[in-house]
GUGU-244396 format. One record per residue: residue in three letters; x, y, z of N, C-alpha, C, O in turn. Coordinates in steps of 0.2 Angstrom, whole numbers, plus 5000, padded with zeros to 4 digits. Layout:
N
<site "Ala", <X, Y, Z>, <X, Y, Z>, <X, Y, Z>, <X, Y, Z>>
...
//
This chain:
120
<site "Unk", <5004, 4994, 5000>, <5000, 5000, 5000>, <5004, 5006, 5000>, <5009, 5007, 5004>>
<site "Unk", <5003, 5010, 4995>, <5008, 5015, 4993>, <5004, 5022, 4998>, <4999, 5023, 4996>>
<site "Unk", <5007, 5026, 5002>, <5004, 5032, 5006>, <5007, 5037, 5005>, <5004, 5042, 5006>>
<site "Unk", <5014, 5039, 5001>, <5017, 5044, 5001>, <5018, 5042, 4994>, <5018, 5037, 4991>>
<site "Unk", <5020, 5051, 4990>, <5023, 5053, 4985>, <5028, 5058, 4984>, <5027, 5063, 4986>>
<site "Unk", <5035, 5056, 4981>, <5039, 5060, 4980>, <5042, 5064, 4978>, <5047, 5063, 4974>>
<site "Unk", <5041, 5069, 4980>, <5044, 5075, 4973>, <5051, 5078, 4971>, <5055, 5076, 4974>>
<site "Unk", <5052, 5082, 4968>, <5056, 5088, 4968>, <5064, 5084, 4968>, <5070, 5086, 4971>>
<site "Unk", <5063, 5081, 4966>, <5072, 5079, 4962>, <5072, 5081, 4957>, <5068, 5085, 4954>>
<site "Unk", <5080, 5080, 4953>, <5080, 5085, 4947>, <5089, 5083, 4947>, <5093, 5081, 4952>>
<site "Unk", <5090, 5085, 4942>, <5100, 5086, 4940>, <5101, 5094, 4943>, <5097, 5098, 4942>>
<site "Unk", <5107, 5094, 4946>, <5110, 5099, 4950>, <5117, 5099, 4950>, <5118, 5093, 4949>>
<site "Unk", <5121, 5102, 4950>, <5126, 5102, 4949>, <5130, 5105, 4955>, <5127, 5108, 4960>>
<site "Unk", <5136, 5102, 4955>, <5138, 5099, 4964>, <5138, 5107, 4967>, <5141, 5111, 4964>>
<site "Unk", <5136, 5108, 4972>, <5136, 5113, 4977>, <5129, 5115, 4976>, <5127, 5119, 4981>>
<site "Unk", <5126, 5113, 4971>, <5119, 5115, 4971>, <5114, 5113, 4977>, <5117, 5109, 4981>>
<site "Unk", <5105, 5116, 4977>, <5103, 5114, 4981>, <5095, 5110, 4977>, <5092, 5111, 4973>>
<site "Unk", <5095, 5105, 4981>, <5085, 5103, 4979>, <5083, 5104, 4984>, <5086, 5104, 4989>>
<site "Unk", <5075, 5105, 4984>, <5070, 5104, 4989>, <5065, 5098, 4987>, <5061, 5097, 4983>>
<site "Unk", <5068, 5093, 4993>, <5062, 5087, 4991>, <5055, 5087, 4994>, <5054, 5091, 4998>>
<site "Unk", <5050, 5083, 4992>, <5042, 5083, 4996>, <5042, 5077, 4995>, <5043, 5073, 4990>>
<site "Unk", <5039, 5077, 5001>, <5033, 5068, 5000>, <5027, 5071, 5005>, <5027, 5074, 5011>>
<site "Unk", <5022, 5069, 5001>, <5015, 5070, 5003>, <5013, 5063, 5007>, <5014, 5058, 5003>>
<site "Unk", <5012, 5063, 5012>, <5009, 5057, 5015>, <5003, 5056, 5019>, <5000, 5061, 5020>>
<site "Unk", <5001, 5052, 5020>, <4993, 5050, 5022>, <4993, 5052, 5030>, <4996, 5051, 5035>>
<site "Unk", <4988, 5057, 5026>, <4984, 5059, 5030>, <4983, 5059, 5037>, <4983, 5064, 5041>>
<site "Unk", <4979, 5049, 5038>, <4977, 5047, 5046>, <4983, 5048, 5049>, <4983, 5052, 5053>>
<site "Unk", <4988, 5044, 5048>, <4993, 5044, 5052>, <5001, 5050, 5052>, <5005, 5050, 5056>>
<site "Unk", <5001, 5055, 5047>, <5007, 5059, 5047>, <5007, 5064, 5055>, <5013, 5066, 5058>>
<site "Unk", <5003, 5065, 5058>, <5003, 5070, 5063>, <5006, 5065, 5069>, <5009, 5068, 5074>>
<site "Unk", <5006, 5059, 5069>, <5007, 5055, 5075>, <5013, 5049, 5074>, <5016, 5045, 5077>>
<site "Unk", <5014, 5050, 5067>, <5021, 5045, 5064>, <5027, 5050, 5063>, <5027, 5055, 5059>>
<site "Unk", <5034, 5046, 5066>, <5038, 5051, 5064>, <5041, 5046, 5056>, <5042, 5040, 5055>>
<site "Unk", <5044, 5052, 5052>, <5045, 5051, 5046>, <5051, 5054, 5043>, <5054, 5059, 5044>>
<site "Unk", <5054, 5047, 5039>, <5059, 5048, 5035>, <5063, 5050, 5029>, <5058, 5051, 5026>>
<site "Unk", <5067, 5051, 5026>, <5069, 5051, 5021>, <5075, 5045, 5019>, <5080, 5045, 5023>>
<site "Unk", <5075, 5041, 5014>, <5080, 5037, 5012>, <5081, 5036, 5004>, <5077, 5037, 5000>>
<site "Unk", <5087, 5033, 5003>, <5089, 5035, 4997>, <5093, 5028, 4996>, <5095, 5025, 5000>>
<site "Unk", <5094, 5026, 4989>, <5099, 5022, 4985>, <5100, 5021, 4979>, <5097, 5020, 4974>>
<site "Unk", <5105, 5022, 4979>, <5109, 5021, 4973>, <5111, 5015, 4971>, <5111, 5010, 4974>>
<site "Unk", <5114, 5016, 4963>, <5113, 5007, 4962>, <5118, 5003, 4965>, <5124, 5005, 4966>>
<site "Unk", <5115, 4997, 4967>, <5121, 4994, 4969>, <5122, 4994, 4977>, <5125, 4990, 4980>>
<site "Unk", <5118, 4999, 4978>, <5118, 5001, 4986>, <5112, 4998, 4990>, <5108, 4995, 4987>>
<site "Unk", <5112, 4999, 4995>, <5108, 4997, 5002>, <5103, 5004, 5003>, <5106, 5010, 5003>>
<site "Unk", <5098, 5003, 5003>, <5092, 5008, 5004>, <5096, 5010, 5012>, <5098, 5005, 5016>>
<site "Unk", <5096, 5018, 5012>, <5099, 5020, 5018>, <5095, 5027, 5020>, <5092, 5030, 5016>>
<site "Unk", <5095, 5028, 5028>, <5090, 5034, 5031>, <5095, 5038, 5030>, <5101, 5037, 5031>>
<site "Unk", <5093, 5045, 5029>, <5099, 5047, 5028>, <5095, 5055, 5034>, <5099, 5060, 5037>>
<site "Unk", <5088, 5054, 5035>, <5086, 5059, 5039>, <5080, 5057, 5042>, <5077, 5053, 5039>>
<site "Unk", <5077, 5061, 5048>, <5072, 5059, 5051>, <5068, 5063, 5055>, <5071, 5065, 5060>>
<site "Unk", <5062, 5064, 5055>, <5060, 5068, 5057>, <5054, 5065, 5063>, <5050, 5061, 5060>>
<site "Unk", <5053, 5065, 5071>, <5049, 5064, 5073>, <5041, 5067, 5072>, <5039, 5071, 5068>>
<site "Unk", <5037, 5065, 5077>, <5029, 5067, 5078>, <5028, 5074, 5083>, <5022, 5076, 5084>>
<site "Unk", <5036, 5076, 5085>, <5034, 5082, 5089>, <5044, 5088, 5086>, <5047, 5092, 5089>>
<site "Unk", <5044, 5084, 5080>, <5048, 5089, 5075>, <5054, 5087, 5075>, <5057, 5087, 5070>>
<site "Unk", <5059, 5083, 5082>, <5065, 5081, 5083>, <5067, 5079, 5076>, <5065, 5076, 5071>>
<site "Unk", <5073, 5079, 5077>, <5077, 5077, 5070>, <5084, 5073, 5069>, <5088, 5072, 5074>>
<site "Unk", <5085, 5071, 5065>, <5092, 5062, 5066>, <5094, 5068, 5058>, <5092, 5071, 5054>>
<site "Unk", <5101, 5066, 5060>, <5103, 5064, 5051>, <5108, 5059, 5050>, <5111, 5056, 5055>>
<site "Unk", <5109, 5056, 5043>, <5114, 5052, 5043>, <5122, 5057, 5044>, <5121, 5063, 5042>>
<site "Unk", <5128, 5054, 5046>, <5133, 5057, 5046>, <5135, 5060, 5038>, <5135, 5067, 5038>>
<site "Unk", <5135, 5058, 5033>, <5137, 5058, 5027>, <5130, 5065, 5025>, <5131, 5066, 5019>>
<site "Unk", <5127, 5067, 5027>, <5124, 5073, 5026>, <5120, 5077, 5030>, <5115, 5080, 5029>>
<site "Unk", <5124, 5076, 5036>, <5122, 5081, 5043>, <5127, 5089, 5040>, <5132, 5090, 5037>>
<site "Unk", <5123, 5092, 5042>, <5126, 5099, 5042>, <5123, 5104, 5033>, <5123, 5109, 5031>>
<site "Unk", <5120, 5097, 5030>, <5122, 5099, 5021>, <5111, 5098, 5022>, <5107, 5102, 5019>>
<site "Unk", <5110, 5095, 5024>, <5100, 5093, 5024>, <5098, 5095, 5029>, <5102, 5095, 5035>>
<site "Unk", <5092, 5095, 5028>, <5087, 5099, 5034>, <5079, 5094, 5031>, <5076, 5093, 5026>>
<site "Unk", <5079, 5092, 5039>, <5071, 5088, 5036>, <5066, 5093, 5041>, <5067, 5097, 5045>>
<site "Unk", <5060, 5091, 5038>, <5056, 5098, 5041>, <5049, 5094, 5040>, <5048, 5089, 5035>>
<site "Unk", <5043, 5097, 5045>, <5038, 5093, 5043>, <5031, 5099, 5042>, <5032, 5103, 5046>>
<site "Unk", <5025, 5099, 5039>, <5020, 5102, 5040>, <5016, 5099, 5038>, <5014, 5097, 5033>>
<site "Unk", <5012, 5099, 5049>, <5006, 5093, 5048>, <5001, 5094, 5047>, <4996, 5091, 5049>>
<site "Unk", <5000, 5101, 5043>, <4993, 5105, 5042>, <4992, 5103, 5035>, <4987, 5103, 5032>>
<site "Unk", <4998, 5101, 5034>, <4999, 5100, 5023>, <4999, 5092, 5021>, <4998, 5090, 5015>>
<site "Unk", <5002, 5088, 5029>, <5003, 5080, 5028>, <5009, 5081, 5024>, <5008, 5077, 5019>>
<site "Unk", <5014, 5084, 5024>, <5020, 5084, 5020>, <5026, 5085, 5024>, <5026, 5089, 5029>>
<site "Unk", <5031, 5080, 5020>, <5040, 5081, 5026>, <5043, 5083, 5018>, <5040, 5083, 5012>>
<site "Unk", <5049, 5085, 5020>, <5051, 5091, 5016>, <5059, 5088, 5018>, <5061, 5086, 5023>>
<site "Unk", <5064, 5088, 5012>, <5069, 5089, 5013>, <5075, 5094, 5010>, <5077, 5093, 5004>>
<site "Unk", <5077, 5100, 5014>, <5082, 5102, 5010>, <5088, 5100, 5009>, <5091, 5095, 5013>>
<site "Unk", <5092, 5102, 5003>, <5099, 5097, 5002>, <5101, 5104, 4999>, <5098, 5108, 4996>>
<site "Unk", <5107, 5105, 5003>, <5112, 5112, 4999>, <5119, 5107, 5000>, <5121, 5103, 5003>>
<site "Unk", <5122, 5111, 4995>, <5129, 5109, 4995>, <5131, 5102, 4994>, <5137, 5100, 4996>>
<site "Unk", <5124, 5098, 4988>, <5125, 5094, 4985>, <5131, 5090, 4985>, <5134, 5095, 4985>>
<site "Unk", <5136, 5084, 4984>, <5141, 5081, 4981>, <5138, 5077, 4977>, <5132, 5076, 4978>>
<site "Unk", <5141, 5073, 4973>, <5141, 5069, 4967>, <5139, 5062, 4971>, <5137, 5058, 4968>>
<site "Unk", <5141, 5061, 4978>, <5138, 5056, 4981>, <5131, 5055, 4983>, <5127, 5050, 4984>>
<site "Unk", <5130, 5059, 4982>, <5122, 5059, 4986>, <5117, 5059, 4979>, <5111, 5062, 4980>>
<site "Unk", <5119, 5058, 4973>, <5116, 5056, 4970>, <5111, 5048, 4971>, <5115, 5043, 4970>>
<site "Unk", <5105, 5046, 4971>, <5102, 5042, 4973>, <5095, 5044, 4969>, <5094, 5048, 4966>>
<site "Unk", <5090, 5039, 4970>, <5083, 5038, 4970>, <5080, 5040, 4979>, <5081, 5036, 4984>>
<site "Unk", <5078, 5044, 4979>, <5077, 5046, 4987>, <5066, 5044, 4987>, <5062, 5044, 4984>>
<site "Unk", <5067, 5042, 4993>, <5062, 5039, 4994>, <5056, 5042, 5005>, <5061, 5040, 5009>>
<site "Unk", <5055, 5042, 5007>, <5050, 5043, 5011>, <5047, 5038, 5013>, <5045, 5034, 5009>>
<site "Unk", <5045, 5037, 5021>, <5043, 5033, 5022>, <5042, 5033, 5030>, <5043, 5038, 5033>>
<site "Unk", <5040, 5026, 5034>, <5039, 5027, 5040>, <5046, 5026, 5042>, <5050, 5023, 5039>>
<site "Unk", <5047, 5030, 5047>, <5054, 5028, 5054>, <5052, 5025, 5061>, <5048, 5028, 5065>>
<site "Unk", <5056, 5020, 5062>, <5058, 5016, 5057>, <5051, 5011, 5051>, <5045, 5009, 5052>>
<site "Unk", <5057, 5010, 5046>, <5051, 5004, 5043>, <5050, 5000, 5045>, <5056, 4997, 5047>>
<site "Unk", <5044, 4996, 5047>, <5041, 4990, 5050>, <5045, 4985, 5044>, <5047, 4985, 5039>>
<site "Unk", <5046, 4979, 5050>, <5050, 4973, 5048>, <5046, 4970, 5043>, <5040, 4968, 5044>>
<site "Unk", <5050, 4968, 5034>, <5047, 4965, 5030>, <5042, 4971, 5024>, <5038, 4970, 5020>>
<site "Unk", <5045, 4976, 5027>, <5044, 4982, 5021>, <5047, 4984, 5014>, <5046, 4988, 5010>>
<site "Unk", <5053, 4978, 5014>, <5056, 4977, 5009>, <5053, 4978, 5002>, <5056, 4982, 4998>>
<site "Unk", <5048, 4975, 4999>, <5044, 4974, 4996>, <5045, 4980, 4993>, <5046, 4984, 4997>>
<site "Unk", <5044, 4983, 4984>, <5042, 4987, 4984>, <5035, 4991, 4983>, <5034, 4997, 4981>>
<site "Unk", <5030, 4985, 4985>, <5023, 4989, 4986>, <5023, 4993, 4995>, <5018, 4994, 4998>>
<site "Unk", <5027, 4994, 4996>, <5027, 4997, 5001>, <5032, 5006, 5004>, <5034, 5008, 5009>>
<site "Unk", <5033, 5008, 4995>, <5039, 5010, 4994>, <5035, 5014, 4988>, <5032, 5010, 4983>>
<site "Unk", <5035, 5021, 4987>, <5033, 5024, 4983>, <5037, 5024, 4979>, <5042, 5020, 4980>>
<site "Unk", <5040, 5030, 4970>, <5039, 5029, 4966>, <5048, 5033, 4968>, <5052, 5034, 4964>>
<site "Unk", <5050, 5035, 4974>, <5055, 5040, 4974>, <5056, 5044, 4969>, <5053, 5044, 4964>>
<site "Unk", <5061, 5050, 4972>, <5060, 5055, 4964>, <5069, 5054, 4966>, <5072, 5053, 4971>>
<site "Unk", <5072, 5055, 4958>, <5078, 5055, 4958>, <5081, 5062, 4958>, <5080, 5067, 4955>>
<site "Unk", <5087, 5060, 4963>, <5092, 5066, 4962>, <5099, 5063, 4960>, <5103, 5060, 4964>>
<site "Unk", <5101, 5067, 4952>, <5108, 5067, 4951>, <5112, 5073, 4950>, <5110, 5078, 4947>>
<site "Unk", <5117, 5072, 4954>, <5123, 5079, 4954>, <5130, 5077, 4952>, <5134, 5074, 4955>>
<site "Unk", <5128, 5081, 4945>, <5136, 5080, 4943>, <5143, 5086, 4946>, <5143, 5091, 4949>>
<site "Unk", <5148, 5082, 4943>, <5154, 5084, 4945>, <5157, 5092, 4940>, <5162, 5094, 4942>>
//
């Protein structure tokens, strides 16, 4: 069951910035904390940010200081800023719950991500 949708990826060129969105459902966004996760090919689906039910926030090491997760639960939307892109964090970024429930692997349980590539 797919609850969230993706937005605002795009090609950027390194030092640049995106704004990502994922729209999420509705019943539960105000009382579920939510994340952002990303993979690249070849790679492990990884958290790279996280936002609680009362705004708290996590980052991964490799883009603490560079993203900002942020939530507004009048709109049922998490938000991520990315400034100061590198060519690494190029990925398929994707939303979803924190943590994901065990056996969420699957991809019916995993929206459409939107991709972001940053060249060199």
């Amino acid at each position: 069951q797919v609850q969230v949708v993706e937005s605002g990826g795009g090609l950027v060129q390194a030092g640049g910035s995106l704004r990502l969105s994922c729209a999420a459902s509705a019943s539960i966004f105000s009382i579920s904390a939510m994340g952002w996760y990303r993979q690249a090919p070849g790679n492990k689906r990884e958290l790279v940010a996280a936002i609680s039910s009362d705004g708290s926030t996590s980052y991964a090491d490799s883009v603490k200081g560079r993203f900002t997760i942020s939530r507004d639960n009048a709109k049922n939307t998490v938000y991520l800023q990315m400034n100061n892109l590198k060519p690494e964090d190029t990925a398929v970024y994707y939303c979803n719950l924190d943590p994901v429930p065990t056996g969420w692997g699957g991809s019916e349980y995993w929206g459409r991500g939107t991709q972001v590539t940053v060249s060199s």
